[in-house]
Backbone as a chain_set.jsonl record, in Angstrom:
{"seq": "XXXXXXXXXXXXXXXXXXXXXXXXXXXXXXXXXXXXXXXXXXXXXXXXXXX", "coords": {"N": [[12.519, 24.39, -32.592], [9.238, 26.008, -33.345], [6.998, 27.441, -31.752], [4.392, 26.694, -33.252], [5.0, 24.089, -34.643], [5.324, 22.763, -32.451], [3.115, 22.935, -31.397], [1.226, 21.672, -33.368], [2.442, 19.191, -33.857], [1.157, 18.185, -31.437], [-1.327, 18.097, -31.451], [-1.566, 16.686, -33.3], [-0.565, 14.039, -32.48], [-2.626, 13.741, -30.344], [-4.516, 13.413, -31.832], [-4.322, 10.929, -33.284], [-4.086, 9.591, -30.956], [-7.006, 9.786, -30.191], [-7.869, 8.249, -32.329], [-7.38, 5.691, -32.116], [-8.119, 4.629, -29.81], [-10.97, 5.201, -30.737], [-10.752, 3.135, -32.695], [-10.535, 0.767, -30.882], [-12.356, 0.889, -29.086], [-14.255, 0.016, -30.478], [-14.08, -3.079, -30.983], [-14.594, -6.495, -30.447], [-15.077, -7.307, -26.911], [-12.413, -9.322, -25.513], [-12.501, -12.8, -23.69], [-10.15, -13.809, -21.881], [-10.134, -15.944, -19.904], [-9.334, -16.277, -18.123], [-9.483, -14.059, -14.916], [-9.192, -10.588, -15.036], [-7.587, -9.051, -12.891], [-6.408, -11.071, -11.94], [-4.37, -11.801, -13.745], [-2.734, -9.276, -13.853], [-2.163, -9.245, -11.338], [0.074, -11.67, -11.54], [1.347, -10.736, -13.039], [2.87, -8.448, -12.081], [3.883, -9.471, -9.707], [5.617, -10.842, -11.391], [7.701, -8.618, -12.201], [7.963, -7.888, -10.333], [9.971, -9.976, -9.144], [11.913, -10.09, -10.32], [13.54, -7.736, -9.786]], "CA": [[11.153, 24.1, -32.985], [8.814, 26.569, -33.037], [5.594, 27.274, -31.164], [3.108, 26.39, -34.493], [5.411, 22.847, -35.115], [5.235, 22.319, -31.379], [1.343, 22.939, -31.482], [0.76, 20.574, -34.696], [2.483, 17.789, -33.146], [0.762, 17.845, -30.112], [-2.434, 18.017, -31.969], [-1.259, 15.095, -34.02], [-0.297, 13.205, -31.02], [-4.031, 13.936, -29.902], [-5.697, 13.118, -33.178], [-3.809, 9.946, -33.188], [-4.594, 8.618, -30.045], [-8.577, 9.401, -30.51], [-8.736, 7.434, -33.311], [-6.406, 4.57, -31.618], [-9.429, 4.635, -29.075], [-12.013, 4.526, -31.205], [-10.947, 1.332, -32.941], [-10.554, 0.088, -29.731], [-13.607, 0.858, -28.49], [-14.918, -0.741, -31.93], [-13.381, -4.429, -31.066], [-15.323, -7.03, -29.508], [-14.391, -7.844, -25.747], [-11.521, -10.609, -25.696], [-11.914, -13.737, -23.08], [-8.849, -14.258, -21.922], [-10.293, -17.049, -19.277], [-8.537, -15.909, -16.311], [-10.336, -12.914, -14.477], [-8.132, -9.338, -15.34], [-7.345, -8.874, -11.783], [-5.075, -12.27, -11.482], [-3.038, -11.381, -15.101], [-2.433, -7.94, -13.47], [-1.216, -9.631, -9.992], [1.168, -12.283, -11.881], [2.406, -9.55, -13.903], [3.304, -7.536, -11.427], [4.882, -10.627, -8.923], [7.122, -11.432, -11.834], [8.099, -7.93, -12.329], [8.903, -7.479, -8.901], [10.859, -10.985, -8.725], [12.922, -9.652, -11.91], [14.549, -6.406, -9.554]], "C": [[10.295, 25.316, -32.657], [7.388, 26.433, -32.491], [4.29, 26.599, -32.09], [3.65, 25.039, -34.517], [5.003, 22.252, -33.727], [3.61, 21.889, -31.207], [0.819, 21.771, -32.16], [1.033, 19.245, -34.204], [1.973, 17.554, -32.145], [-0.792, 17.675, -30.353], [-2.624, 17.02, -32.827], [-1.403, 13.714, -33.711], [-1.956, 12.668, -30.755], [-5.183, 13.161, -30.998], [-5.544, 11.395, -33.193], [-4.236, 8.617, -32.075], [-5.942, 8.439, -29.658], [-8.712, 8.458, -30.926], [-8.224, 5.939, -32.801], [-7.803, 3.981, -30.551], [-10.61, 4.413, -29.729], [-11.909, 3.342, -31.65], [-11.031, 0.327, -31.529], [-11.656, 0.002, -28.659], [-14.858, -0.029, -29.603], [-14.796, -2.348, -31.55], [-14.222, -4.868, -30.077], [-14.457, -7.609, -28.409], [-13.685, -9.47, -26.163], [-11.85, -11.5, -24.307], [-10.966, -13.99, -22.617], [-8.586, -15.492, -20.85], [-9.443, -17.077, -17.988], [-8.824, -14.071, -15.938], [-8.594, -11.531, -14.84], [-7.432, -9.109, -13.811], [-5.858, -9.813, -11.571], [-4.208, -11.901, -12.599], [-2.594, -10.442, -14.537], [-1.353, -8.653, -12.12], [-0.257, -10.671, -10.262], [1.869, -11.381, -12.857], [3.421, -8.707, -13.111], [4.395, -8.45, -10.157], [5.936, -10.73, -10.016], [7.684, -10.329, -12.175], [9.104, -7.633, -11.112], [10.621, -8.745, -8.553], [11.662, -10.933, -9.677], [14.194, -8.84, -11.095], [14.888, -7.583, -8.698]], "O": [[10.592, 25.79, -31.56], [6.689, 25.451, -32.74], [3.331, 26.06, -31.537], [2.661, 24.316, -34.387], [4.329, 21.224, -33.782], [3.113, 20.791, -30.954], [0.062, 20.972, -31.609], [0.206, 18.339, -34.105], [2.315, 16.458, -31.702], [-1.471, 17.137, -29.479], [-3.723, 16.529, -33.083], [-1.95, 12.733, -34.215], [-2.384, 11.526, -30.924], [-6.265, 12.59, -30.862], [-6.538, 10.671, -33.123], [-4.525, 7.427, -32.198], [-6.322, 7.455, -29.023], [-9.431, 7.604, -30.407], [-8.878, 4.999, -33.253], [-8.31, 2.874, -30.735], [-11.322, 3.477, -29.365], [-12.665, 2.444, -31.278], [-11.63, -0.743, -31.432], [-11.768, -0.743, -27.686], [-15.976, -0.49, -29.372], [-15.773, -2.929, -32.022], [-14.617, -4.203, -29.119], [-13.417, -8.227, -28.633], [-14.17, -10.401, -26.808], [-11.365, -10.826, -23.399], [-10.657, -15.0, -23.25], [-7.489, -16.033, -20.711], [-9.1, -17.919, -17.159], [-8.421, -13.115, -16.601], [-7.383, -11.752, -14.825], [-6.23, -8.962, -14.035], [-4.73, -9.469, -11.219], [-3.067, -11.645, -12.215], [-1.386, -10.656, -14.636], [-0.129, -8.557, -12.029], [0.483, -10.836, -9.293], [3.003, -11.565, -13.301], [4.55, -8.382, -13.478], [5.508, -8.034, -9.835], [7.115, -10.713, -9.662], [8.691, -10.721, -12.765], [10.287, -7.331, -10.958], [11.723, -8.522, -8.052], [12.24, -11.997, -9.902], [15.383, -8.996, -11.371], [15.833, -7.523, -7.912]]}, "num_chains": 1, "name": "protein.A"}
């Protein structure tokens, strides 16, 4: 691969995940009725109780 293909994709990459962000900054906040904190700490208990 050369340095210019290497460049392009990494600038691709970049372009890509702006715009991935902007829609996402576009979307109205979701509810999900259980505070973000507790989804995060049963996510992470059943991850652990997986190994």
């Amino acid at each position: 691969m050369t340095l210019s293909a290497f460049v392009l994709k990494a600038l691709e990459r970049a372009l890509a995940e702006a715009e991935w962000e902007e829609r996402l900054r576009g979307r109205a906040p979701t509810d999900l009725g259980t505070p973000t904190a507790r989804l995060l700490e049963e996510a992470r208990e059943e991850r652990w109780s997986a190994l």
